[in-house]
Backbone as CSV, one residue per row, in Angstrom:
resi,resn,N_x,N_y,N_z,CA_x,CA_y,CA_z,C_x,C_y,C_z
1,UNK,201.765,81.548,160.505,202.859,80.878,159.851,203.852,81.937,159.375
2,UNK,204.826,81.759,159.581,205.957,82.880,159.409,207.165,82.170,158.363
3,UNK,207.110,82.663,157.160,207.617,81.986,155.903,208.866,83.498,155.872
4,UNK,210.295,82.831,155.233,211.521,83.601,155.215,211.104,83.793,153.902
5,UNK,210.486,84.880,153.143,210.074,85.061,151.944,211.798,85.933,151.119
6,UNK,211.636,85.863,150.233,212.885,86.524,149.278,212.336,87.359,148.274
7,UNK,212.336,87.835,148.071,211.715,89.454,146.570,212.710,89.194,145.864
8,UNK,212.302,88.994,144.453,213.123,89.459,143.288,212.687,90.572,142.173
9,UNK,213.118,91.600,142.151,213.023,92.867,141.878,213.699,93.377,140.394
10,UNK,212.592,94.206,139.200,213.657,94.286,138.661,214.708,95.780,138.976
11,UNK,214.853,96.012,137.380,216.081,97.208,138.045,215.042,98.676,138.553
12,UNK,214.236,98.384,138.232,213.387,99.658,138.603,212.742,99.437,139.915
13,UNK,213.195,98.437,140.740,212.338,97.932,142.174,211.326,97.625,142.272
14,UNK,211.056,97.198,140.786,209.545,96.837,141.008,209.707,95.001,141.267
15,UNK,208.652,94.981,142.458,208.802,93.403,142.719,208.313,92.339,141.523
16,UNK,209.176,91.752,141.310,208.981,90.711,140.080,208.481,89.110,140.451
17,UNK,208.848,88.932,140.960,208.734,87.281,141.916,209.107,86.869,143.250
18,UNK,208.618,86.481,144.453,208.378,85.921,145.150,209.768,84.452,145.538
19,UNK,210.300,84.187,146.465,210.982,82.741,146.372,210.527,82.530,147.724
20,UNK,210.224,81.192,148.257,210.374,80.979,149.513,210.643,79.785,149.508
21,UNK,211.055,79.101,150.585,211.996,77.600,150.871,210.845,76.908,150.246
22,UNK,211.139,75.359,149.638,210.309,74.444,149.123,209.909,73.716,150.709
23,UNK,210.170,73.432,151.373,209.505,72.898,152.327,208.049,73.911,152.929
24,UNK,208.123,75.178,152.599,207.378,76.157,153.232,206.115,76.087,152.022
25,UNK,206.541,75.397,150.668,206.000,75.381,149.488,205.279,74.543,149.945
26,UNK,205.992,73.090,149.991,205.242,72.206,150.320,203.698,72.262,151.199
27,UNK,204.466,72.599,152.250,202.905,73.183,153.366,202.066,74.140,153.117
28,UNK,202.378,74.559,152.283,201.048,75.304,151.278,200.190,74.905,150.336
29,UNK,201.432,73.754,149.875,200.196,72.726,148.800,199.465,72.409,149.812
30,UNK,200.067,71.363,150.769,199.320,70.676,151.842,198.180,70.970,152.012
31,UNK,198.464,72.148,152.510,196.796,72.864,153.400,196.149,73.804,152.076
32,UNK,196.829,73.878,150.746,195.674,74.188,149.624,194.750,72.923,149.434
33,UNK,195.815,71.526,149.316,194.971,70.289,148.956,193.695,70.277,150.067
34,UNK,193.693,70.442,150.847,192.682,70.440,152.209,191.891,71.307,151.829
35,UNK,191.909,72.392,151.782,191.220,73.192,151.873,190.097,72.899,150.477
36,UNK,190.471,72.396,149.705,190.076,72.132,148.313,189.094,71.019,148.648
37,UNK,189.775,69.883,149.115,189.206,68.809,149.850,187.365,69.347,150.222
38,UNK,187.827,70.164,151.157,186.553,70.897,152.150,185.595,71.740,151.420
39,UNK,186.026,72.325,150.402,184.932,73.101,149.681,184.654,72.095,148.626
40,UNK,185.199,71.300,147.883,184.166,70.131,147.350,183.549,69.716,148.077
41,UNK,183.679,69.090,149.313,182.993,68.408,149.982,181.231,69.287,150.408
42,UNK,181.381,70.357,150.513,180.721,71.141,150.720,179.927,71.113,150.367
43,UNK,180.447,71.861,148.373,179.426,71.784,147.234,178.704,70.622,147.128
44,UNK,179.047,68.899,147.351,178.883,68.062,146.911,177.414,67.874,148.239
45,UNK,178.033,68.289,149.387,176.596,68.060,150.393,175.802,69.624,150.088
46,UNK,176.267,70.223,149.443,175.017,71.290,149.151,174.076,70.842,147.659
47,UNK,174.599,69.901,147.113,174.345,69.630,145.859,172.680,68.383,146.397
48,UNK,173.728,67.607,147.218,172.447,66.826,148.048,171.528,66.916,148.831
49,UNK,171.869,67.922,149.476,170.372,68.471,149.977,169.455,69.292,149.159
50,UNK,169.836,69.860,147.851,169.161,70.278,147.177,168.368,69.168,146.097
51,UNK,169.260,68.093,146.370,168.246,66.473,145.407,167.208,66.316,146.256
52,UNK,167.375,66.203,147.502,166.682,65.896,148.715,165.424,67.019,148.728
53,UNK,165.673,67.958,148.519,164.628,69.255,148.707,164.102,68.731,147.456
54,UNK,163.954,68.789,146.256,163.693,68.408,145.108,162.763,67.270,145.408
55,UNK,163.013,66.381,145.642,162.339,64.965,145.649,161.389,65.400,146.634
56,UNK,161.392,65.601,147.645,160.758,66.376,148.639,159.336,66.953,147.972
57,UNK,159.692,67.549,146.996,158.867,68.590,146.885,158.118,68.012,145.650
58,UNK,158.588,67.398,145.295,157.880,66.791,143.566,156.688,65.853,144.398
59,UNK,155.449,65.611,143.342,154.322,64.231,143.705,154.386,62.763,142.738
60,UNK,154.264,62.246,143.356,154.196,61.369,142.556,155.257,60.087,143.434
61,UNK,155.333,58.626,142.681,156.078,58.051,143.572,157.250,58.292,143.118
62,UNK,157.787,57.552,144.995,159.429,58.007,144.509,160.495,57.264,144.684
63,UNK,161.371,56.800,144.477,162.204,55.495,144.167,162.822,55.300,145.526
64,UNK,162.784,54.343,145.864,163.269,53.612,147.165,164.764,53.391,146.911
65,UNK,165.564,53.238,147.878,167.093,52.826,148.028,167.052,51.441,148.024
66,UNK,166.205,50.668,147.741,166.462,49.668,147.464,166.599,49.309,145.980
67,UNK,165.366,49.745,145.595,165.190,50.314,143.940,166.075,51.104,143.237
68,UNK,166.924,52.089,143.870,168.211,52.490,143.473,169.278,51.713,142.772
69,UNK,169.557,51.077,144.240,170.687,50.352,144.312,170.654,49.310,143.257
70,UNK,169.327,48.403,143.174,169.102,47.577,142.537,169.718,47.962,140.708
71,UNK,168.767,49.162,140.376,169.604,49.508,138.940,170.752,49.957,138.465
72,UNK,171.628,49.875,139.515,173.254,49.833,139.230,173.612,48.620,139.673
């Protein structure tokens, strides 16, 4: 992706801020929102296979999806 970036500098050249077109902004939220999207999603199936390993591994009985569902 090739963004027309702008430097704003102060008097000593040191770079101070960044400008680039709001449409170029935009498509950065875009594909931040995504990307954000994808690593929750992630955590959330790493979160469940670790319930899954858990239950797995415990004795005793263990609650059915029917029995779940039922207490909500």
């Amino acid at each position: 992706m090739k963004i027309a970036l702008q430097y704003v500098n102060d008097s000593n050249g040191h770079t101070q801020a960044i400008q680039l077109p709001v449409a170029e902004w935009e498509k950065i939220l875009t594909k931040l929102k995504k990307y954000e999207q994808a690593l929750q999603l992630k955590s959330d199936l790493k979160e469940a296979f670790d319930q899954v390993k858990t239950i797995r591994s415990t004795k005793g009985k263990k609650q059915t999806l029917n029995e779940f569902l039922n207490e909500l």
